[in-house]
VOKOL-288256 format. One record per residue (C-alpha): residue in three letters; residue number from 1; x, y, z. Coordinates in steps of 0.5 Angstrom, whole numbers, plus 500, padded with zeros to 3 digits. Layout:
N
miti ala, drenfi NUM, east X, north Y, up Z
...
END
This chain:
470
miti unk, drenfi 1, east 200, north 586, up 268
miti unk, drenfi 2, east 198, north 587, up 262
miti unk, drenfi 3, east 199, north 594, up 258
miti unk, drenfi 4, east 193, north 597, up 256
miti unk, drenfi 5, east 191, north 598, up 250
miti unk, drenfi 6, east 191, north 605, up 246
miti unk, drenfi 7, east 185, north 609, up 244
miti unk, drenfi 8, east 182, north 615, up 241
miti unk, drenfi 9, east 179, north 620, up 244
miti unk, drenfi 10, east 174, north 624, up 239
miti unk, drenfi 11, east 171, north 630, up 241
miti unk, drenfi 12, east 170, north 638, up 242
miti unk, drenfi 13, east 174, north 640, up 249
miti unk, drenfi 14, east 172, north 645, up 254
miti unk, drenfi 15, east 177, north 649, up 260
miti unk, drenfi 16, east 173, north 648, up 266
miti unk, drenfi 17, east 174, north 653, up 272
miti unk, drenfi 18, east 171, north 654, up 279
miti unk, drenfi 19, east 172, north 659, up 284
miti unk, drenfi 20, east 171, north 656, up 290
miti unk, drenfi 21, east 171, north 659, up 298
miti unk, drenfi 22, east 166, north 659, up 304
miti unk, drenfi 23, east 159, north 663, up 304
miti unk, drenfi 24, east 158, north 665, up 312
miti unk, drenfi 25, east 154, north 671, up 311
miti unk, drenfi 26, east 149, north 675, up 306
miti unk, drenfi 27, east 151, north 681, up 302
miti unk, drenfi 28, east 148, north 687, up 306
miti unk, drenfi 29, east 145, north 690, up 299
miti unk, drenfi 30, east 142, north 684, up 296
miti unk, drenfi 31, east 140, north 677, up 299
miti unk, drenfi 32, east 145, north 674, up 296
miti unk, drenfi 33, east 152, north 669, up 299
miti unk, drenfi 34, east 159, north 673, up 301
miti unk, drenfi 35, east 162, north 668, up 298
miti unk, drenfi 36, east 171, north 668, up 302
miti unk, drenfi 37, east 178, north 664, up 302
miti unk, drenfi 38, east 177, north 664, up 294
miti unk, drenfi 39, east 182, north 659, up 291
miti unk, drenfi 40, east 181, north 659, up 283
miti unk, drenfi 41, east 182, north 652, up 279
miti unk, drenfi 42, east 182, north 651, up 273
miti unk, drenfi 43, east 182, north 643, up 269
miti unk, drenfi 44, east 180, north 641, up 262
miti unk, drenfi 45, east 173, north 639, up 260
miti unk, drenfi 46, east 170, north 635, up 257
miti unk, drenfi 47, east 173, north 631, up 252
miti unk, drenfi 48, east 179, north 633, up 254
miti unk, drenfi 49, east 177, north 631, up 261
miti unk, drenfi 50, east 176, north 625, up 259
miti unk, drenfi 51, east 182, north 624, up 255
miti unk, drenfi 52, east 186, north 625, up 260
miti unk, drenfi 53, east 182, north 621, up 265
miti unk, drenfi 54, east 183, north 616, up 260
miti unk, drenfi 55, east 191, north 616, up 261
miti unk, drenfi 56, east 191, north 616, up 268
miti unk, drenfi 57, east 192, north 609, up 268
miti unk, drenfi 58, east 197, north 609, up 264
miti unk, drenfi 59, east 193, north 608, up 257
miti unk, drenfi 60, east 196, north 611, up 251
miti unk, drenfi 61, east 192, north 616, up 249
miti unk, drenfi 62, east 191, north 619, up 242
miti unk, drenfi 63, east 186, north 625, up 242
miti unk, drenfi 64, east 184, north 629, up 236
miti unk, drenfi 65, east 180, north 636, up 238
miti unk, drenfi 66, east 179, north 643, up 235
miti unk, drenfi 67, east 183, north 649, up 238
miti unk, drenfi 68, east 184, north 655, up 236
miti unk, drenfi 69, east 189, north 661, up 239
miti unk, drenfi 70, east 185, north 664, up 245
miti unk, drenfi 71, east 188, north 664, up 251
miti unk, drenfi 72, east 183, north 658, up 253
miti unk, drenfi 73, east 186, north 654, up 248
miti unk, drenfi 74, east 192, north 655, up 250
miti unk, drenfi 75, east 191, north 653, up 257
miti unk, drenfi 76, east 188, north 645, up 254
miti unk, drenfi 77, east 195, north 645, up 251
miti unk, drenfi 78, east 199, north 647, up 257
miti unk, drenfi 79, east 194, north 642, up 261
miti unk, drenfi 80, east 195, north 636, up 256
miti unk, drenfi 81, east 201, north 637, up 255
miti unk, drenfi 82, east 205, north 630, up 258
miti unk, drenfi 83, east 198, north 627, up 258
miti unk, drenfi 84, east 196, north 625, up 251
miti unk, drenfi 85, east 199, north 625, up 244
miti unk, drenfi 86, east 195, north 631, up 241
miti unk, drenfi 87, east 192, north 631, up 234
miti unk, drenfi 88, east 189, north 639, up 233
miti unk, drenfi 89, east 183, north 641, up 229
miti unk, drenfi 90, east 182, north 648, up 226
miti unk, drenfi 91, east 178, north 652, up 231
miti unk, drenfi 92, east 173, north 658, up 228
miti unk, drenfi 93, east 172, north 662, up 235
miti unk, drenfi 94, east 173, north 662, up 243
miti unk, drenfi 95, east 175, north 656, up 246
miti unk, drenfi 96, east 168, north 655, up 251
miti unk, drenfi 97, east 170, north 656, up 258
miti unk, drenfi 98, east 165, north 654, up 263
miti unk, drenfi 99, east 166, north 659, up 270
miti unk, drenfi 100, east 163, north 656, up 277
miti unk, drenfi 101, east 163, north 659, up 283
miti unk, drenfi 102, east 162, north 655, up 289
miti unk, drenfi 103, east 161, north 656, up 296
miti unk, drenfi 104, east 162, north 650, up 301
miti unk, drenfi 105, east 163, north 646, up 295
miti unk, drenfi 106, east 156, north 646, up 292
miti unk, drenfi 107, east 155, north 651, up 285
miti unk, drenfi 108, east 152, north 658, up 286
miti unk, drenfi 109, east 153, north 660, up 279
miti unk, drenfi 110, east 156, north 658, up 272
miti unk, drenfi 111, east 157, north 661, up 267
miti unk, drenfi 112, east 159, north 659, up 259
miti unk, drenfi 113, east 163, north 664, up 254
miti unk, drenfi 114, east 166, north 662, up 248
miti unk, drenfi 115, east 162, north 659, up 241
miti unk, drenfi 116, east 169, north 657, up 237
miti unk, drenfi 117, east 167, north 651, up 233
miti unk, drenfi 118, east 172, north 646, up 229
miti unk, drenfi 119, east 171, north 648, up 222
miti unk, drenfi 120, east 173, north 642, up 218
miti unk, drenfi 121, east 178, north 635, up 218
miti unk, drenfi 122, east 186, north 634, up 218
miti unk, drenfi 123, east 190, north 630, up 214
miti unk, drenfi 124, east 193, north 628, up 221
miti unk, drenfi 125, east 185, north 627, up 224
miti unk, drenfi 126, east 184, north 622, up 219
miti unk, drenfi 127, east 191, north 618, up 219
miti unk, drenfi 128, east 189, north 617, up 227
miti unk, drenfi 129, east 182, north 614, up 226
miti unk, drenfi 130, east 184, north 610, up 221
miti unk, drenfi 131, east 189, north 607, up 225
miti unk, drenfi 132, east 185, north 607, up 231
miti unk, drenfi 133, east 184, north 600, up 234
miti unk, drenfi 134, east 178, north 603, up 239
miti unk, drenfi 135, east 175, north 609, up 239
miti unk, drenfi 136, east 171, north 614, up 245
miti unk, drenfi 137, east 167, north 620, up 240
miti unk, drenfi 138, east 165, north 626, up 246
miti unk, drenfi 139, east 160, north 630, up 243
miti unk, drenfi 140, east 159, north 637, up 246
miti unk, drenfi 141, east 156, north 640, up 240
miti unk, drenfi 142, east 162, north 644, up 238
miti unk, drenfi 143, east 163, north 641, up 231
miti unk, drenfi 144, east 168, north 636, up 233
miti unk, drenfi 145, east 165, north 630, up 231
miti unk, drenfi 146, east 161, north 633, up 225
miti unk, drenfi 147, east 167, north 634, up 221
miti unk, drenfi 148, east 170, north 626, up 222
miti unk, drenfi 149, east 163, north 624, up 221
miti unk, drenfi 150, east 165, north 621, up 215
miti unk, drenfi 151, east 171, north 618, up 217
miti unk, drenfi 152, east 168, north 615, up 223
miti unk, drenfi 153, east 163, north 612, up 220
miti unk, drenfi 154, east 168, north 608, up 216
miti unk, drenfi 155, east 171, north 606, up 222
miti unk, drenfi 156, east 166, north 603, up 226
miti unk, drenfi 157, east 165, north 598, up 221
miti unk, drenfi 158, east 172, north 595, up 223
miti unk, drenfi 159, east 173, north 598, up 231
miti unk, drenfi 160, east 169, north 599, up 237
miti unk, drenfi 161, east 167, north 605, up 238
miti unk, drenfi 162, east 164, north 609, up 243
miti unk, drenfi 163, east 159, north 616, up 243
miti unk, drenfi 164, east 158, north 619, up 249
miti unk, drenfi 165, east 152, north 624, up 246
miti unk, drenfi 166, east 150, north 631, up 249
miti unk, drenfi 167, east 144, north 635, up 247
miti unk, drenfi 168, east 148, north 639, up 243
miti unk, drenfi 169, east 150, north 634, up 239
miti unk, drenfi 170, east 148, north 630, up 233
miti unk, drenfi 171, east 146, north 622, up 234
miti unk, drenfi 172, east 152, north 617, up 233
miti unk, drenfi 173, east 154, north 614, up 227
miti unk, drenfi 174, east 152, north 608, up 224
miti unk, drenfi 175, east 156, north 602, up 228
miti unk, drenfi 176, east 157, north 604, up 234
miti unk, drenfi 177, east 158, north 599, up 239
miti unk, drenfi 178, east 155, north 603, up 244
miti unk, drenfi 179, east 152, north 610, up 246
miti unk, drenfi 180, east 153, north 613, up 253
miti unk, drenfi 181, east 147, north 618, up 255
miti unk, drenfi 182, east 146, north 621, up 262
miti unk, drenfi 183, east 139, north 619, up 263
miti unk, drenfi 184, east 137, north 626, up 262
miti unk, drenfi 185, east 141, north 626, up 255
miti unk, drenfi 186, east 137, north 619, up 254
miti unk, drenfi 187, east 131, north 623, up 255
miti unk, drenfi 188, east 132, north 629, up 251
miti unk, drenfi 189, east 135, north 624, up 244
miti unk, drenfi 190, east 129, north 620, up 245
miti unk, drenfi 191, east 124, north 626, up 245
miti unk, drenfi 192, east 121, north 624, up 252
miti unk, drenfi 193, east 117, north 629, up 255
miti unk, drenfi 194, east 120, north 631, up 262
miti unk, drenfi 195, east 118, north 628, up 269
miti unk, drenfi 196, east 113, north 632, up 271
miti unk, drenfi 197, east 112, north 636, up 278
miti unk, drenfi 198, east 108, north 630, up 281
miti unk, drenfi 199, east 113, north 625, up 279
miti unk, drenfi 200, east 119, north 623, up 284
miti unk, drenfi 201, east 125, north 623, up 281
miti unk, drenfi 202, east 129, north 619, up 286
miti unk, drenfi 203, east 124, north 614, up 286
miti unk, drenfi 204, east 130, north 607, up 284
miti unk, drenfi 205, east 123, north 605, up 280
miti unk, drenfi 206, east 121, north 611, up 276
miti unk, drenfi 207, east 129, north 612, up 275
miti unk, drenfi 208, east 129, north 604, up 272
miti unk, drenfi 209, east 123, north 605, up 267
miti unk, drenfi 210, east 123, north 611, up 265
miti unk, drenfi 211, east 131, north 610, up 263
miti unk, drenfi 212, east 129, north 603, up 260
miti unk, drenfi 213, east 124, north 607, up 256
miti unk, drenfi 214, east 128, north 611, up 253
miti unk, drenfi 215, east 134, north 606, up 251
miti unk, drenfi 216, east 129, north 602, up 247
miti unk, drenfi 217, east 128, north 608, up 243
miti unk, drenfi 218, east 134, north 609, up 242
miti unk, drenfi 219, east 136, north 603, up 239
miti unk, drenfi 220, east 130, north 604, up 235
miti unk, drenfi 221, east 133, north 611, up 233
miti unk, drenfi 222, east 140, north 610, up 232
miti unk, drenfi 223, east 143, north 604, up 228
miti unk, drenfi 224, east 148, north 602, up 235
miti unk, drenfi 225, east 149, north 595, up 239
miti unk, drenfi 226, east 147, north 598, up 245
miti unk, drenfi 227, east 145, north 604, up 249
miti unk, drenfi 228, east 148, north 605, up 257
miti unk, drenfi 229, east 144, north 610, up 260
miti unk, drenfi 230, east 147, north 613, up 267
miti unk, drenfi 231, east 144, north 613, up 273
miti unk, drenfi 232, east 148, north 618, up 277
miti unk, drenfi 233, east 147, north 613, up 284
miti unk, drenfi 234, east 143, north 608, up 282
miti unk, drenfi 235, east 149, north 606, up 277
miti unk, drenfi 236, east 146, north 605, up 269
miti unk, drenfi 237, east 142, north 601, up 265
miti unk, drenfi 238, east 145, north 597, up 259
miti unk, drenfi 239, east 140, north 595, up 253
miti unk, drenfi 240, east 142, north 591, up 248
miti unk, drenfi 241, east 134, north 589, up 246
miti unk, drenfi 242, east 132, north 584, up 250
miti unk, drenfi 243, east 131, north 585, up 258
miti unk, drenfi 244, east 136, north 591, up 261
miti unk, drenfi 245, east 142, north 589, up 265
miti unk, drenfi 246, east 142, north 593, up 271
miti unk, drenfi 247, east 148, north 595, up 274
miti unk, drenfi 248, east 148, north 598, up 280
miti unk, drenfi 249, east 154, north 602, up 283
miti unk, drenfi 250, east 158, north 599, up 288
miti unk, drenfi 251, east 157, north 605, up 294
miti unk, drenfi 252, east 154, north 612, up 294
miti unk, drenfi 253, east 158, north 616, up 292
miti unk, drenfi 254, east 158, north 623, up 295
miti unk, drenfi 255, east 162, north 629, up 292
miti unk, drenfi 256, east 163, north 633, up 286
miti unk, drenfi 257, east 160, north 629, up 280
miti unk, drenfi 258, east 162, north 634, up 275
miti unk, drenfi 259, east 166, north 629, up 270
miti unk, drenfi 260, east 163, north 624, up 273
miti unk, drenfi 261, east 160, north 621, up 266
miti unk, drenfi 262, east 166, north 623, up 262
miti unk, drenfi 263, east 170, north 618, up 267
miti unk, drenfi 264, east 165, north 613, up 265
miti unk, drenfi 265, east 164, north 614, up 257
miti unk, drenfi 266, east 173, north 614, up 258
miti unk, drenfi 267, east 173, north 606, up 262
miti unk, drenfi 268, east 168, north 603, up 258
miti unk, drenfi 269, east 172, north 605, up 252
miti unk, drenfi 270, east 178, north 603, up 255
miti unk, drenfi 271, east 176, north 597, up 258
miti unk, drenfi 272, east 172, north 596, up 249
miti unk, drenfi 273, east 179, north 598, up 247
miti unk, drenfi 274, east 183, north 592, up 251
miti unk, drenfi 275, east 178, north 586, up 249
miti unk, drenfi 276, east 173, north 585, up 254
miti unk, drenfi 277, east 166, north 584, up 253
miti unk, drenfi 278, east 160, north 591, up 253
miti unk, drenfi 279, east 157, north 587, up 260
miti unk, drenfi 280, east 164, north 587, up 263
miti unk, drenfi 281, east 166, north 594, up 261
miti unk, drenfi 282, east 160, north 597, up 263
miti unk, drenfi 283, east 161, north 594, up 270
miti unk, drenfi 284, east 168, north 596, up 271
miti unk, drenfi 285, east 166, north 604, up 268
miti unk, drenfi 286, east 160, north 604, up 274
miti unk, drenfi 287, east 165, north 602, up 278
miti unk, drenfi 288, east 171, north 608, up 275
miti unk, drenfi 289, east 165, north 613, up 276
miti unk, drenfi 290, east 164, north 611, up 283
miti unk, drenfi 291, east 171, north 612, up 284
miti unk, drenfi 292, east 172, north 618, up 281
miti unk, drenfi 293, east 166, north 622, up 285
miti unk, drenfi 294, east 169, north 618, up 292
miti unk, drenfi 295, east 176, north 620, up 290
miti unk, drenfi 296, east 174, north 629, up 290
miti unk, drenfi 297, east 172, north 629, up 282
miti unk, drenfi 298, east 177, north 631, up 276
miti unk, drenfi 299, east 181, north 637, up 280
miti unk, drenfi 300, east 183, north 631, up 286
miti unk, drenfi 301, east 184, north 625, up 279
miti unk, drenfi 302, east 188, north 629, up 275
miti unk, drenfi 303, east 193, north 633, up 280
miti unk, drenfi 304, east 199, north 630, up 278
miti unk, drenfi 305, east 201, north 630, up 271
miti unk, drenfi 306, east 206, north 625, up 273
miti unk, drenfi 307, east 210, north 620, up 278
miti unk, drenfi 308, east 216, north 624, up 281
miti unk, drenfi 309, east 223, north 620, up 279
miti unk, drenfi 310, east 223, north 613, up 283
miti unk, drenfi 311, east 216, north 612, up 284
miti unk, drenfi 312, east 212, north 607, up 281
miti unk, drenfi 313, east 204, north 608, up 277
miti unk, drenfi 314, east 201, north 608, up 284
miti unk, drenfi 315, east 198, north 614, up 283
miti unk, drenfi 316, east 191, north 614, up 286
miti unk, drenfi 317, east 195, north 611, up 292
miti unk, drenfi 318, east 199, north 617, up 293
miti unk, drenfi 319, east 193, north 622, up 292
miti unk, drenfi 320, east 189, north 618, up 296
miti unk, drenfi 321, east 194, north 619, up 302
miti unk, drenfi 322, east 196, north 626, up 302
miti unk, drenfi 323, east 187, north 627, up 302
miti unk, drenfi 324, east 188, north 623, up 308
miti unk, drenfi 325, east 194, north 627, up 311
miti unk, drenfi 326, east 191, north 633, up 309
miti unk, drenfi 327, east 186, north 632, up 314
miti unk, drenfi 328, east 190, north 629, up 320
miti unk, drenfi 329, east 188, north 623, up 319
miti unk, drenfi 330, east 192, north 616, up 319
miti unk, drenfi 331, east 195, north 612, up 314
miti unk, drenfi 332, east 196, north 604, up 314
miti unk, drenfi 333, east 199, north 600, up 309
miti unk, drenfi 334, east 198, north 593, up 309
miti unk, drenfi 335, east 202, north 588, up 304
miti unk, drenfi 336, east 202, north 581, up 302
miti unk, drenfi 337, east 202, north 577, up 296
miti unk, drenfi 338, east 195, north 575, up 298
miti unk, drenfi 339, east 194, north 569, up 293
miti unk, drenfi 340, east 187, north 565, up 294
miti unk, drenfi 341, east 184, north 571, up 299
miti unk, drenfi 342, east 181, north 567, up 306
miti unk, drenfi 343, east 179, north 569, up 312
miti unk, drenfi 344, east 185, north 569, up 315
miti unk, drenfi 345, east 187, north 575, up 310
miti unk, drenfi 346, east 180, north 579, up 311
miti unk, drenfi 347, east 180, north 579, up 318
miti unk, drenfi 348, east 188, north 582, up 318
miti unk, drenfi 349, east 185, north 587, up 313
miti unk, drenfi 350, east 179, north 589, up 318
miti unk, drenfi 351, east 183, north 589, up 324
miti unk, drenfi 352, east 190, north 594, up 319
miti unk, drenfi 353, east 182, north 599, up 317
miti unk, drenfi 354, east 181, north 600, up 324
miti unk, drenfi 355, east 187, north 602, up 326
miti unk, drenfi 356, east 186, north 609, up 322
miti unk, drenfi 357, east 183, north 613, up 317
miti unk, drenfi 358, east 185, north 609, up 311
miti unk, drenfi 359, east 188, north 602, up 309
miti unk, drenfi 360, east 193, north 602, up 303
miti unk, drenfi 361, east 194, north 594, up 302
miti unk, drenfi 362, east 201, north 593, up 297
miti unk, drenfi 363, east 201, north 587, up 293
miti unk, drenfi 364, east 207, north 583, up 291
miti unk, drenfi 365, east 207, north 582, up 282
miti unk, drenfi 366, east 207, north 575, up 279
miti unk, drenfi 367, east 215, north 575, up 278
miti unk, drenfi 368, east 215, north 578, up 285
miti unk, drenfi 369, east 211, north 572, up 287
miti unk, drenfi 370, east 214, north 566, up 283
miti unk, drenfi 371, east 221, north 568, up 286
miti unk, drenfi 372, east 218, north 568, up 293
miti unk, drenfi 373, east 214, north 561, up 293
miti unk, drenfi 374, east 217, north 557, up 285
miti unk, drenfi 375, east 215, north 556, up 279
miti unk, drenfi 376, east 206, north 554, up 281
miti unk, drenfi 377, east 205, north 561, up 284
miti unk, drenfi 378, east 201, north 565, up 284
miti unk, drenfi 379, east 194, north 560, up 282
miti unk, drenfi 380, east 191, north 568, up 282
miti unk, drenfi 381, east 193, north 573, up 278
miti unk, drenfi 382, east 195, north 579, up 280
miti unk, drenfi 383, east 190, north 584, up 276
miti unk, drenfi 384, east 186, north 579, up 280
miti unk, drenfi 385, east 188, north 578, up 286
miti unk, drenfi 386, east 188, north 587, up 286
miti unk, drenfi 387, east 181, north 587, up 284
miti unk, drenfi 388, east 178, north 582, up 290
miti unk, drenfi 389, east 182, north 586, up 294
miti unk, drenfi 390, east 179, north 592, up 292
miti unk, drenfi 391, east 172, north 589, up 293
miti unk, drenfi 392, east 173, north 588, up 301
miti unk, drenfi 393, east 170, north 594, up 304
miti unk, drenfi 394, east 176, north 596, up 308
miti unk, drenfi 395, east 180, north 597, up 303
miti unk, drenfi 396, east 182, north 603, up 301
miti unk, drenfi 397, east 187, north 602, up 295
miti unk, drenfi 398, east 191, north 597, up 292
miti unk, drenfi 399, east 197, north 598, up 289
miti unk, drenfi 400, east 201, north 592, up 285
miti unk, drenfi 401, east 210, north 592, up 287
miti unk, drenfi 402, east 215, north 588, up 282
miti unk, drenfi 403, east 220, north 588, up 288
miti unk, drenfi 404, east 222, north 583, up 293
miti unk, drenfi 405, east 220, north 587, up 299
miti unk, drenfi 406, east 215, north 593, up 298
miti unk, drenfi 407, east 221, north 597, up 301
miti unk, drenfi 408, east 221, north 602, up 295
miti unk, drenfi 409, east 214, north 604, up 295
miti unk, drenfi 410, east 213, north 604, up 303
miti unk, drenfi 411, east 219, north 610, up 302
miti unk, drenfi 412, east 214, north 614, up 297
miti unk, drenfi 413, east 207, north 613, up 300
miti unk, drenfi 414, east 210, north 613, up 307
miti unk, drenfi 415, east 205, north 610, up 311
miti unk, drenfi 416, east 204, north 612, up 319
miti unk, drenfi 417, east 203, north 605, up 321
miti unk, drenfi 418, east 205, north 598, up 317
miti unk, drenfi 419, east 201, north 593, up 319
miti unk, drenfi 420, east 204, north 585, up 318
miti unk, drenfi 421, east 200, north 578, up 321
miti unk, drenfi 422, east 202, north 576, up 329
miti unk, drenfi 423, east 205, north 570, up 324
miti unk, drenfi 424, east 211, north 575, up 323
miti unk, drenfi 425, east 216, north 578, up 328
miti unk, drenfi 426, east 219, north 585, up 328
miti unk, drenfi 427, east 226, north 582, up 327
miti unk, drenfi 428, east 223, north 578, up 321
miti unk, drenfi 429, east 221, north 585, up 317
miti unk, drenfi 430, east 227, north 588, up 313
miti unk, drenfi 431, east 222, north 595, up 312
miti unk, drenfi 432, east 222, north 596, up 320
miti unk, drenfi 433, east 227, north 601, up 319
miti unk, drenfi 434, east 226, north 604, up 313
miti unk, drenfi 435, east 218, north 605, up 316
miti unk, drenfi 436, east 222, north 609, up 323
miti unk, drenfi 437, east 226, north 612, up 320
miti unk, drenfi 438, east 220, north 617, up 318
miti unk, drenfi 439, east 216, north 616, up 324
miti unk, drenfi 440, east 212, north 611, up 322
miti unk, drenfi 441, east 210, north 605, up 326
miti unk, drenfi 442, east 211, north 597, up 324
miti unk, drenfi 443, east 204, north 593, up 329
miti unk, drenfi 444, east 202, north 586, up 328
miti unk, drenfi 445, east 195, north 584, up 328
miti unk, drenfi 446, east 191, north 578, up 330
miti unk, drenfi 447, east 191, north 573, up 325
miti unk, drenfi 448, east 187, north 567, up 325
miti unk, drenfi 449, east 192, north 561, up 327
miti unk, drenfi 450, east 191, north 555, up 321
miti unk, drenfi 451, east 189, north 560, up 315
miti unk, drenfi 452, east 195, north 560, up 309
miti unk, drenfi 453, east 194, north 561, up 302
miti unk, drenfi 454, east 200, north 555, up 300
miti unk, drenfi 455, east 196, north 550, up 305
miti unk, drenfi 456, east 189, north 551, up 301
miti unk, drenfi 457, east 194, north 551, up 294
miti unk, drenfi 458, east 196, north 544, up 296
miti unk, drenfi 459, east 189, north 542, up 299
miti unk, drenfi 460, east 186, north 543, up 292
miti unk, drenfi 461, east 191, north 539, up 289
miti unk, drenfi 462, east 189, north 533, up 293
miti unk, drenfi 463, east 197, north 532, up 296
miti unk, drenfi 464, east 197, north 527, up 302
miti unk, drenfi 465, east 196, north 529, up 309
miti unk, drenfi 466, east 194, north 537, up 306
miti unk, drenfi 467, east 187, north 536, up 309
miti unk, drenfi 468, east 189, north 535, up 316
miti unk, drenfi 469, east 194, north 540, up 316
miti unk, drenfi 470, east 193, north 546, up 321
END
């Protein structure tokens, strides 16, 4: 697969904490949760989450910050460290530190500290924004953004550059390719008044009017190409002057929606940053973000800082397998090269999903392919074939694999089932023994008789005798 292009990540970091536990009775002085079984996390935030998110996919990530000699501070450096190449701003106060405490996974109470802001430019700032290809401005209002401002003002005349604006921050410079409010940040920057006790926030149509509105005015306001309004379950909103592009999210997604629009702002500016174009961008952050509150939120995401020796990028694979396991659930994993997708593939798949709890389907690379079926394979790509794949509903995750068989990452996901078409034969499968060998299982599945990729391939082709073959 293509490499991801770098980025640079602007902007004031947070230490996010949270106190989690259970709440199964009232305080007996005060009605007030007991909240038990506490567990204390802690995680960068704000822009620092959203640098991290933006390198978990492998991205190389350049990320400029003010920090400062507290003890929060130092813990973003120990948190980033590994994870993003880091160019440090002075920082005049406490690092801000955001506490929640948490009773059954909903917030009881937040508290903020600390209101250390960055108190001018570096030499070594301004070299990273003049080579930055793309750049992501995260503005939390801490100074950050307004000490570069001249610096990138200049260049997002030559680059892409995206703002993700908060209330406490400024406008984003003249330029920017797109800017990335929440709705209710949209209606804070364009001085809408807030929806009344009559109104009904839930309302998809309300939702859609108000957030046109509002990025209409934005545009007016701020010198930018277009405004993305998110919309937490209805998706967001893109407006580049004529009728909006709606895009909706791909599920509801339920969880901790802490993060959610700082993985959003982080995946449409990568996806800026390797050349595609603001719709598609937009469409795959929509997606990123949904992804990202299904996945358990930032703590789930960033969990490991990197693969152990031997394993592969499968990060999210992995991390979906061991939720599932923690569970006592079942994992199944399923492979294939999966070239030109048909209804032989998605009847495997449905049948692979309903025999456990989550399906991890292992796809064979371009090399991986060509070697197996010569020079004219795969016709689809394999960042393709892993994103159809990844739209069907009963597939869970999609991991990529360079070798011959899937054997290397069978042994680091280490799935409960194995789940092949009735066209094989155990015998036929080198990873039966591997699979065993740790309790697992190896089925076969129904697949419809007739159904085959190279037979569609040579159908297409138009080479004699494809269209009576079964």
């Amino acid at each position: 697969m293509k490499r991801p292009a770098p980025l640079v990540i602007v902007g004031d970091s947070l230490l996010d904490q949270d106190t989690t536990g259970r709440a199964e009775r009232l305080a007996p002085d005060a009605p007030v949760p007991v909240v038990g079984g506490i567990e204390h996390r802690t995680r960068p935030g704000g822009a620092a989450l959203a640098a991290c998110l933006a390198a978990a996919g492998g991205r190389e990530v350049t990320f400029v910050t003010a920090l400062g000699d507290d003890d929060a501070s130092q813990a973003v450096r120990d948190l980033l460290a590994d994870r993003v190449h880091l160019v440090e701003l002075p920082l005049d106060g406490p690092l801000s530190r955001k506490t929640r405490l948490m009773a059954d996974g909903r917030p009881l109470l937040r508290l903020d500290e600390g209101d250390g802001r960055a108190t001018g430019p570096t030499t070594g700032a301004e070299k990273a924004l003049a080579d930055a290809g793309a750049i992501l401005v995260a503005d939390y209002g801490r100074g950050t953004a307004d000490v570069l401002r001249g610096a990138l003002t200049a260049r997002a005349a030559r680059v892409p550059v995206v703002w993700d604006p908060h209330p406490a921050g400024g406008p984003p410079v003249p330029g920017t390719r797109l800017a990335t409010p929440a709705a209710a940040e949209a209606r804070h920057f364009a001085g809408t008044p807030a929806p009344g006790a009559a109104a009904r926030p839930g309302n998809h149509r309300d939702v859609l009017r108000r957030a046109t509105a509002d990025a209409r005015t934005l545009l007016d306001q701020w010198d930018v190409a277009s405004v993305a309004v998110t919309l937490g379950q209805h998706g967001a909103l893109l407006s580049r002057g004529g009728p909006p592009l709606l895009v909706p999210a791909p599920w509801r997604a339920n969880g901790d929606c802490c993060g959610a629009g700082d993985s959003f702002a982080a995946a449409v500016a990568g996806r800026l940053a390797d050349g595609d174009l603001v719709e598609l961008a937009v469409r795959e952050a929509v997606e990123a973000a949904a992804r990202f509150v299904s996945a358990g939120g930032a703590h789930a995401v960033l969990r490991p800082v990197r693969p152990a020796d031997g394993e592969d990028a499968s990060g999210d694979a992995r991390a979906l397998v061991r939720r599932v396991r923690e569970r006592g659930g079942t994992v199944v994993a399923a492979g294939g090269c999966f070239d030109l997708l048909h209804a032989g593939h998605v009847e495997l798949l449905q049948a692979a999903r309903r025999a456990g709890d989550c399906l991890v389907v292992c796809v064979n690379s371009d090399a991986s392919v060509r070697r197996r079926k010569g020079g004219g394979r795969p016709v689809v790509p394999a960042e393709d074939r892993a994103r159809v794949l990844e739209a069907l509903d009963c597939v869970d995750a999609v991991v990529v694999f360079d070798e011959d068989t899937p054997e290397r990452l069978l042994d680091g996901l280490r799935p409960d089932i194995w789940a092949k078409g009735g066209d094989y034969a155990l015998t036929d499968l080198p990873e039966t023994a591997l699979v065993e060998s740790w309790g697992g299982q190896v089925v076969l599945l129904p697949y419809l008789d007739g159904r085959s990729s190279t037979r569609l391939v040579e159908r297409a082709a138009g080479r004699p005798g494809a269209a009576t073959r079964r």
